[in-house]
Backbone as JSON, one array per atom type, in Angstrom:
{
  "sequence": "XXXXXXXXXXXXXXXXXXXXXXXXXXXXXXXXXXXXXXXXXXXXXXXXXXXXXXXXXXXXXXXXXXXXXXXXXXXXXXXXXXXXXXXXXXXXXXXXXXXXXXXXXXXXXXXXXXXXXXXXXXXXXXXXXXXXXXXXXXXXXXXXXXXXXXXXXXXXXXXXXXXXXXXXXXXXXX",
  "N": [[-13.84, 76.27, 22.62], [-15.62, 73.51, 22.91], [-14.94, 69.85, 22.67], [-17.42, 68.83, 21.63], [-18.74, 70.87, 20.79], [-17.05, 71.61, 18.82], [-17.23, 69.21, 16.97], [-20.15, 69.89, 16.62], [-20.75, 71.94, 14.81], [-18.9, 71.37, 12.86], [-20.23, 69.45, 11.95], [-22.77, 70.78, 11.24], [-21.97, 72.65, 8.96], [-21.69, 70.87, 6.97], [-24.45, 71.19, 5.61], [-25.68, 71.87, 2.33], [-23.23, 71.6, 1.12], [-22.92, 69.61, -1.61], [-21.56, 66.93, -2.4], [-22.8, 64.31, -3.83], [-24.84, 63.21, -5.7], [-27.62, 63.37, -4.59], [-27.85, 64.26, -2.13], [-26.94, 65.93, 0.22], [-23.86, 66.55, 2.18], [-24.49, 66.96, 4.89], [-26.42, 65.74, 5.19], [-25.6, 63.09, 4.04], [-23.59, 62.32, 5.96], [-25.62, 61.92, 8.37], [-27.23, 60.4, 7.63], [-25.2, 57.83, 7.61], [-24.45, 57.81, 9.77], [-27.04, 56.88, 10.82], [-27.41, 54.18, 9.57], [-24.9, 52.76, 11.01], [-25.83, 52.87, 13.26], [-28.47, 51.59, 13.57], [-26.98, 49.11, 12.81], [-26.56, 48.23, 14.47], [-23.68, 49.12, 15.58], [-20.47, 50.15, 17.62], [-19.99, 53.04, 19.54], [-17.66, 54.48, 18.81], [-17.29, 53.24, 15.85], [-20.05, 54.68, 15.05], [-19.5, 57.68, 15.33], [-17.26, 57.55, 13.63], [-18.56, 57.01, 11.13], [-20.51, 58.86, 10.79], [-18.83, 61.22, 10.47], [-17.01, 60.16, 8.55], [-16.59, 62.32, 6.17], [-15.93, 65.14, 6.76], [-14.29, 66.11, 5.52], [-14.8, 67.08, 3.29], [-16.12, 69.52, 4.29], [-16.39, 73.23, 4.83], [-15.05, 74.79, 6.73], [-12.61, 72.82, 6.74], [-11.51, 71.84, 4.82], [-8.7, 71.24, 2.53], [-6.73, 72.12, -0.21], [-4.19, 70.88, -0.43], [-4.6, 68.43, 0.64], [-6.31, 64.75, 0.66], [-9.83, 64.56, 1.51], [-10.36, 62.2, 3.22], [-7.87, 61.72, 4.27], [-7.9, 64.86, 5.52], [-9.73, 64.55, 7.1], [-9.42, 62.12, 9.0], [-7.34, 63.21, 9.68], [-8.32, 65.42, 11.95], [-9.89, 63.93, 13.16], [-8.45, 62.36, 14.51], [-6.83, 63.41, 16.84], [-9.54, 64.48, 18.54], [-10.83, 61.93, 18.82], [-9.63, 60.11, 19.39], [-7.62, 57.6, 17.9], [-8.86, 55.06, 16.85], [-11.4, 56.71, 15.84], [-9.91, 58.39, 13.55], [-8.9, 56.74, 12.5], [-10.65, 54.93, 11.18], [-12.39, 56.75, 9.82], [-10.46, 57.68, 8.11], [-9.97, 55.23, 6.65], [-11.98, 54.97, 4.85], [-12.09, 55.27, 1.88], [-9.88, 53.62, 0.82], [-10.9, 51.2, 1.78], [-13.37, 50.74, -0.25], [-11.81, 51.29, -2.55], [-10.39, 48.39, -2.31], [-13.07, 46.95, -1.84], [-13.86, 47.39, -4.56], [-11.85, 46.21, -5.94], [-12.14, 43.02, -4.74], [-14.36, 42.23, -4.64], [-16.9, 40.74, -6.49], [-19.46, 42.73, -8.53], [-19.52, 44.87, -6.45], [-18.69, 47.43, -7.47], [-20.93, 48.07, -9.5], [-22.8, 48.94, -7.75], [-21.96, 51.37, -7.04], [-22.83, 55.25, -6.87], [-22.72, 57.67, -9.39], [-21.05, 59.82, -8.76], [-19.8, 58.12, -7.01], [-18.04, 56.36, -8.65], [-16.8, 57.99, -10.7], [-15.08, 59.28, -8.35], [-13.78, 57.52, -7.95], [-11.74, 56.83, -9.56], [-10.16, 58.66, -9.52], [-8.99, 58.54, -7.28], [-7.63, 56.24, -7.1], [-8.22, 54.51, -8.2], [-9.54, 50.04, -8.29], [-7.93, 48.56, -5.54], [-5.97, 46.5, -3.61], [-4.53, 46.99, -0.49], [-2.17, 45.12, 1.43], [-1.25, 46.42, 4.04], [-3.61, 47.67, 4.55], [-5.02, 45.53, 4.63], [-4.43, 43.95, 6.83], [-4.82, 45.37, 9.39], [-6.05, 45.25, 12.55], [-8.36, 46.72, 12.48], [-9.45, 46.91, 10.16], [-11.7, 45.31, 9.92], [-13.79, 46.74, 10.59], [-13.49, 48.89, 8.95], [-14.55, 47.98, 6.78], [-17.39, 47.86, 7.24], [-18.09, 50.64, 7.69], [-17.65, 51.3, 5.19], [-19.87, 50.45, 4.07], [-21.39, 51.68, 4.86], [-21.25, 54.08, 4.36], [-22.02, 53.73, 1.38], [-24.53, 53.0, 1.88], [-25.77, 55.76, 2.25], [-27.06, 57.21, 1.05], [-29.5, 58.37, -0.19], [-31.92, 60.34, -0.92], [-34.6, 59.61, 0.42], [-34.16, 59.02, 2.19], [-34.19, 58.15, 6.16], [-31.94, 59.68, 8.35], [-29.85, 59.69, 11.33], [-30.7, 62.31, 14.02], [-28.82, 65.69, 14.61], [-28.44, 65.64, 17.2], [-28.18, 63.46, 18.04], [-25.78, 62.17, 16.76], [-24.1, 64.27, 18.17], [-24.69, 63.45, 20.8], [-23.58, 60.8, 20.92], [-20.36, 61.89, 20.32], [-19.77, 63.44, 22.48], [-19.78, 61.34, 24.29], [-17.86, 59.23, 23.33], [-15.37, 61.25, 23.57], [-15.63, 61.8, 25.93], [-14.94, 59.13, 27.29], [-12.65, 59.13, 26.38], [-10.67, 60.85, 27.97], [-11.05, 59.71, 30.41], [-9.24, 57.68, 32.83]],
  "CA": [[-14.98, 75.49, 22.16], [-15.51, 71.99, 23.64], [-14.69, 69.01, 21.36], [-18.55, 68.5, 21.02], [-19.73, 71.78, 19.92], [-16.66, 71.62, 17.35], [-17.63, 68.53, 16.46], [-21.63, 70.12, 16.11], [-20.13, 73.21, 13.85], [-18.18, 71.01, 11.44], [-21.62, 68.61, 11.06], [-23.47, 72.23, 10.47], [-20.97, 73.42, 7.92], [-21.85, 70.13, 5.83], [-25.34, 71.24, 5.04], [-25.75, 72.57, 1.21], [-22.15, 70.7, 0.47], [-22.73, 68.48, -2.25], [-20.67, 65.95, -3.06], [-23.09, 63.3, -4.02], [-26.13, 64.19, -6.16], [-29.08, 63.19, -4.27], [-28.15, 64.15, -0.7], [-25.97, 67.02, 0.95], [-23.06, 66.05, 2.78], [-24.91, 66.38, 5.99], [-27.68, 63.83, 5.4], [-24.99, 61.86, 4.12], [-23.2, 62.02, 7.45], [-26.71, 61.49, 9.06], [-27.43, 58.34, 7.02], [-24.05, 56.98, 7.59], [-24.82, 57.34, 11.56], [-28.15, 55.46, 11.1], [-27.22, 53.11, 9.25], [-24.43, 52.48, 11.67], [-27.04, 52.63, 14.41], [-29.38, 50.26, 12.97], [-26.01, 47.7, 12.59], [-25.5, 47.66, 16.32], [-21.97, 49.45, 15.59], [-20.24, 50.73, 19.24], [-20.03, 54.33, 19.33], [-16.74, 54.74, 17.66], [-17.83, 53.18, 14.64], [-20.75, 55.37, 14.86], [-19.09, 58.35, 14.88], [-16.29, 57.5, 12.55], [-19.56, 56.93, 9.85], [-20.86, 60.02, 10.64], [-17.9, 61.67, 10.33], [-16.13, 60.06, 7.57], [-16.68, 62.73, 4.93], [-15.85, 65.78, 7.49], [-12.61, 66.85, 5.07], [-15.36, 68.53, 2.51], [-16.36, 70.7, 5.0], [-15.61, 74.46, 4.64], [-14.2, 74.57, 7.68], [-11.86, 71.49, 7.21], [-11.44, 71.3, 3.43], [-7.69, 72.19, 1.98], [-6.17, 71.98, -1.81], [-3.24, 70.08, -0.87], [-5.0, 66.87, 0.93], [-7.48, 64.43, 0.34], [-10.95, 64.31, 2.21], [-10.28, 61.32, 4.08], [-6.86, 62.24, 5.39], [-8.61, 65.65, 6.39], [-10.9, 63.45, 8.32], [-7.83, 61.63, 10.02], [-6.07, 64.53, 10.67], [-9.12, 66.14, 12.24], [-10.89, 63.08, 14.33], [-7.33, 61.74, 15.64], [-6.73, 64.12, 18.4], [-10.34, 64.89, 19.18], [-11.7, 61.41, 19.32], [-8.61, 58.35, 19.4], [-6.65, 56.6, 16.81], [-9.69, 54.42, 16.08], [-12.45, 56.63, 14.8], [-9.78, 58.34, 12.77], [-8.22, 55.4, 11.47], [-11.54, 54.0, 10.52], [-12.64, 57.63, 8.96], [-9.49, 57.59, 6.97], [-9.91, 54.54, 5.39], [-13.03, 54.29, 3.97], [-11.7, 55.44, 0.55], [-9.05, 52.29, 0.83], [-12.01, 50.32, 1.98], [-14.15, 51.04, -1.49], [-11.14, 50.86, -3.27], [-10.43, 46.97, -2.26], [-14.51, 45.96, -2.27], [-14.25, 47.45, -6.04], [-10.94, 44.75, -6.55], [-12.39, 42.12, -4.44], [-15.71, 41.69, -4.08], [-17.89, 40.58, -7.88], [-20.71, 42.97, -8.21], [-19.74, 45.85, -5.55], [-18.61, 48.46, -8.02], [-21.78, 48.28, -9.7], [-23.86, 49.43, -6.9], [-21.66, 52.28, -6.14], [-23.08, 55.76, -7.15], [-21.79, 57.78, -10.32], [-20.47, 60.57, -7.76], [-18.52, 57.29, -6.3], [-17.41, 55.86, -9.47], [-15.68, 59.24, -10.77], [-14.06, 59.11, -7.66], [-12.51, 55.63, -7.7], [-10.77, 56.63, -10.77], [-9.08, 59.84, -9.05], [-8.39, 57.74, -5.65], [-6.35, 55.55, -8.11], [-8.97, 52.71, -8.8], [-9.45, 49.14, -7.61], [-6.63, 48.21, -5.44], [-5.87, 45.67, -2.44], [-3.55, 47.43, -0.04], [-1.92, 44.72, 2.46], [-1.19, 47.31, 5.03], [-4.82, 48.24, 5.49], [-6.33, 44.63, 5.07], [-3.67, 42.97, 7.65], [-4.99, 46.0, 10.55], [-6.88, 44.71, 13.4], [-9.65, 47.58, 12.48], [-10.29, 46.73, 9.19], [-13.22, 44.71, 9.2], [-14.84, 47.74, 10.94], [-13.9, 50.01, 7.94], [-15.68, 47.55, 5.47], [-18.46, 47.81, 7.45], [-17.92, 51.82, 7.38], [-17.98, 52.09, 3.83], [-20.98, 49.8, 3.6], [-22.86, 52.23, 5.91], [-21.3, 55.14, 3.45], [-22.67, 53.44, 0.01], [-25.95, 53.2, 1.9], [-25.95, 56.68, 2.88], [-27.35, 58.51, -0.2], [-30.86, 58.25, -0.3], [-32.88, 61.43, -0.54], [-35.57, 59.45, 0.87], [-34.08, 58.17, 3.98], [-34.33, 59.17, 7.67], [-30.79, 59.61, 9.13], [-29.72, 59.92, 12.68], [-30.53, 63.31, 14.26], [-27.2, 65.98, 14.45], [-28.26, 65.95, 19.03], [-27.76, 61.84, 18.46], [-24.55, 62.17, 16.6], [-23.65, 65.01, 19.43], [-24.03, 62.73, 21.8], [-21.99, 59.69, 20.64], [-19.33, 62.58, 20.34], [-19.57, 63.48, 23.29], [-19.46, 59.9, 25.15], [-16.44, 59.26, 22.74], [-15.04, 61.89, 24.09], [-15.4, 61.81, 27.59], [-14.07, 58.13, 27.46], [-10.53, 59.25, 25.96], [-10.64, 61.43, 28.92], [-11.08, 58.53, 31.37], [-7.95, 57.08, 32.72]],
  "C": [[-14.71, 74.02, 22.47], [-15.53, 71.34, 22.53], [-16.52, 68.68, 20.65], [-19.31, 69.74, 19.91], [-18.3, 71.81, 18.5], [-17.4, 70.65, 16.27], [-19.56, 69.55, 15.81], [-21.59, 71.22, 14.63], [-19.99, 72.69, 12.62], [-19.68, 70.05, 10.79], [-22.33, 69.88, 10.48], [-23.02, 72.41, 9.18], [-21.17, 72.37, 6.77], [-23.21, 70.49, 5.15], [-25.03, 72.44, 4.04], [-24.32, 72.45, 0.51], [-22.58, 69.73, -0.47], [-21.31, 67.92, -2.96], [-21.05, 64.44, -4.28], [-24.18, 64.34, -5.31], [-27.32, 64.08, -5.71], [-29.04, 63.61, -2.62], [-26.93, 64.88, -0.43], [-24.57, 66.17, 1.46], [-23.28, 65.81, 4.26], [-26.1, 65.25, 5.83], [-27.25, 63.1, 5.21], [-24.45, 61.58, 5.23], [-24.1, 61.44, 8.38], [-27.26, 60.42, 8.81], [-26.94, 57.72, 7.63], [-24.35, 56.95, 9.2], [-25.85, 56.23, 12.0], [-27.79, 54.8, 10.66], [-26.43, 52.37, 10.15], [-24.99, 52.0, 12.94], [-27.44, 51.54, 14.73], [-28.3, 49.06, 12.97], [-25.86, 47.35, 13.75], [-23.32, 48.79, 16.18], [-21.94, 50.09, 16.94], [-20.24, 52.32, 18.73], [-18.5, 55.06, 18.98], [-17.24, 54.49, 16.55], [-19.07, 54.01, 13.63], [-20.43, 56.7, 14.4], [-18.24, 58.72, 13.7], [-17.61, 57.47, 10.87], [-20.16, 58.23, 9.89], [-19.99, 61.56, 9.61], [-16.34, 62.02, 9.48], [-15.65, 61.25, 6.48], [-16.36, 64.47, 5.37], [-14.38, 66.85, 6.36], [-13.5, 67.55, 3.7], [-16.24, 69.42, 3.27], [-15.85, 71.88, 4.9], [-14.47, 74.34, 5.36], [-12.79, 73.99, 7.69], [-10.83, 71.92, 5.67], [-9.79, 72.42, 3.11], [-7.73, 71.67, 0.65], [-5.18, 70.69, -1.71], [-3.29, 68.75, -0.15], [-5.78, 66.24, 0.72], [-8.24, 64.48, 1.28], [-10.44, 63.32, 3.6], [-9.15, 61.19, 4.61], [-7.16, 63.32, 6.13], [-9.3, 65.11, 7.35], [-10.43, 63.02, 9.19], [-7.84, 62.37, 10.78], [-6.97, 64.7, 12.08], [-9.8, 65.25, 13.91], [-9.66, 62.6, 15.0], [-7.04, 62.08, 16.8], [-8.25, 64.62, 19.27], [-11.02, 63.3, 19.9], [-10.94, 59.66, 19.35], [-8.35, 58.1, 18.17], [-7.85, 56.07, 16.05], [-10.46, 54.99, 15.35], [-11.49, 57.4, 13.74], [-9.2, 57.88, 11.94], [-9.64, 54.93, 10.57], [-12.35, 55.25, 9.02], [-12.09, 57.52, 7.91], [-9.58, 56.61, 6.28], [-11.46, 53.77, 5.09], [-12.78, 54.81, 2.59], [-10.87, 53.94, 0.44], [-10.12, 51.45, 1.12], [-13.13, 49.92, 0.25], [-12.67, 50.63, -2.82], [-10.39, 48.89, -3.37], [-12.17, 46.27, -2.01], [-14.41, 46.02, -3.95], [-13.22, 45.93, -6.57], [-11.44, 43.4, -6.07], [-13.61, 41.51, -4.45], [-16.82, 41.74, -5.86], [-19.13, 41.36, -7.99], [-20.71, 44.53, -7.73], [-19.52, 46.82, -6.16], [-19.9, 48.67, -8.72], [-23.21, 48.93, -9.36], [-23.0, 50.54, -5.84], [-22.49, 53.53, -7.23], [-22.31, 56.47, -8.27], [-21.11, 58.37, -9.68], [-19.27, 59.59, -8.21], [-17.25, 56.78, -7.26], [-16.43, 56.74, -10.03], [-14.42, 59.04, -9.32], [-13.35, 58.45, -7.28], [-11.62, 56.21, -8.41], [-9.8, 58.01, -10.35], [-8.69, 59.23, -7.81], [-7.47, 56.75, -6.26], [-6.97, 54.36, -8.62], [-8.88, 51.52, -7.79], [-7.99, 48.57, -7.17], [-6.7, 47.18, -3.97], [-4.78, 46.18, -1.39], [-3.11, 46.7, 1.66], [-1.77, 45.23, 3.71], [-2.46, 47.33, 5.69], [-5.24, 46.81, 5.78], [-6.29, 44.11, 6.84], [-4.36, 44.2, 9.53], [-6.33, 45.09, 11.42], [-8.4, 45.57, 13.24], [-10.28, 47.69, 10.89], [-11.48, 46.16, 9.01], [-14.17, 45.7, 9.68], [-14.71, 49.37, 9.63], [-14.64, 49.57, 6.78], [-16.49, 48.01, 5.85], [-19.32, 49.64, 7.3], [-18.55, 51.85, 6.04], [-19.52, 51.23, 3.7], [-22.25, 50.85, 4.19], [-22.7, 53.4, 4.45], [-22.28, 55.19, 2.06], [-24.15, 53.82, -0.04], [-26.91, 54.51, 2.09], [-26.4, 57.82, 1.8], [-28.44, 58.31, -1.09], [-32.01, 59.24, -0.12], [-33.84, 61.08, 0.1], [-35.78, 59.05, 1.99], [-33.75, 58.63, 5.04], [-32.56, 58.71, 7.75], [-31.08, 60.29, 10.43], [-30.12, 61.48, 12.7], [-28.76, 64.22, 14.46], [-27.39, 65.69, 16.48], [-27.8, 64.24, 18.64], [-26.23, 61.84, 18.31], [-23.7, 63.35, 17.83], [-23.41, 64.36, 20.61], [-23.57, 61.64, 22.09], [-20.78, 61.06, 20.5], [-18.85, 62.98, 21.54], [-19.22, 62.0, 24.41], [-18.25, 59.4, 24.19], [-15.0, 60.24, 23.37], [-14.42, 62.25, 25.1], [-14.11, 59.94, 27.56], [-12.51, 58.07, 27.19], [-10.29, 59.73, 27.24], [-10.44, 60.57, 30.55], [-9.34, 58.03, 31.7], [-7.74, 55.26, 32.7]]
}
């Protein structure tokens, strides 16, 4: 199976996942693409928003890791370092807007808020800020927050297919 149709499988496998309460895990993935869209983001960033949340997937999902290292694991060898560096830390991303930023925990969902407090809470983790790809995982989680809107169009799964595919092919490139 080619990295795209995996990739199309594991987006499948998110519909009728909730995680959130107003929106599956695939419309959240499909948000998180438009929204990304709509920002101008390159087509890493695109995918990596799509894609962030890929570790509660049947498919994907184990006992003994979290989500967003599943996500890692998963996008590192199919699609470069970057989208799953940027996948992986949008939990660390949420967890330093909640410590840094006046306001931003307030406008996260309850879902989100439960899950600060099992991700370990507001924290600042020098490692991630000091990476050259952090300011593209703020921008990640900002697409994520926005991404849970029963009422809002997200990307199609053929759009996100084919940023996966042109991700893809370019690793492939020499």
């Amino acid at each position: 199976m080619s990295v795209p149709e995996q990739t199309r499988a594991v987006l499948e496998s998110l519909r009728g996942v909730w995680d959130e309460e107003d929106v599956d895990e695939l419309d959240h993935a499909l948000q998180a693409a438009a929204q990304a869209i709509a920002d101008g983001a390159d087509d890493g960033l695109v995918l990596a928003a799509a894609l962030h949340d890929i570790g509660h997937s049947p498919l994907l999902a184990t006992e003994s890791d979290t989500h967003d290292r599943v996500a890692r694991a998963w996008l590192t060898p199919r699609f470069g370092a970057r989208v799953g560096w940027l996948a992986g830390a949008h939990v660390a991303a949420k967890r330093h807007l909640v410590a840094t930023e006046p306001g931003y925990a307030d406008g996260l969902s309850a879902v989100s808020v439960a899950s600060l407090r099992a991700q370990g809470g507001a924290a600042v983790d020098p490692a991630m800020t000091g990476h050259p790809w952090w300011p593209d995982a703020l921008r990640l989680r900002r697409y994520d927050d926005a991404a849970k809107d029963p009422a809002a169009r997200g990307a199609d799964i053929e759009t996100v297919i084919a940023v996966a595919h042109r991700v893809a092919a370019a690793r492939m490139q020499p």
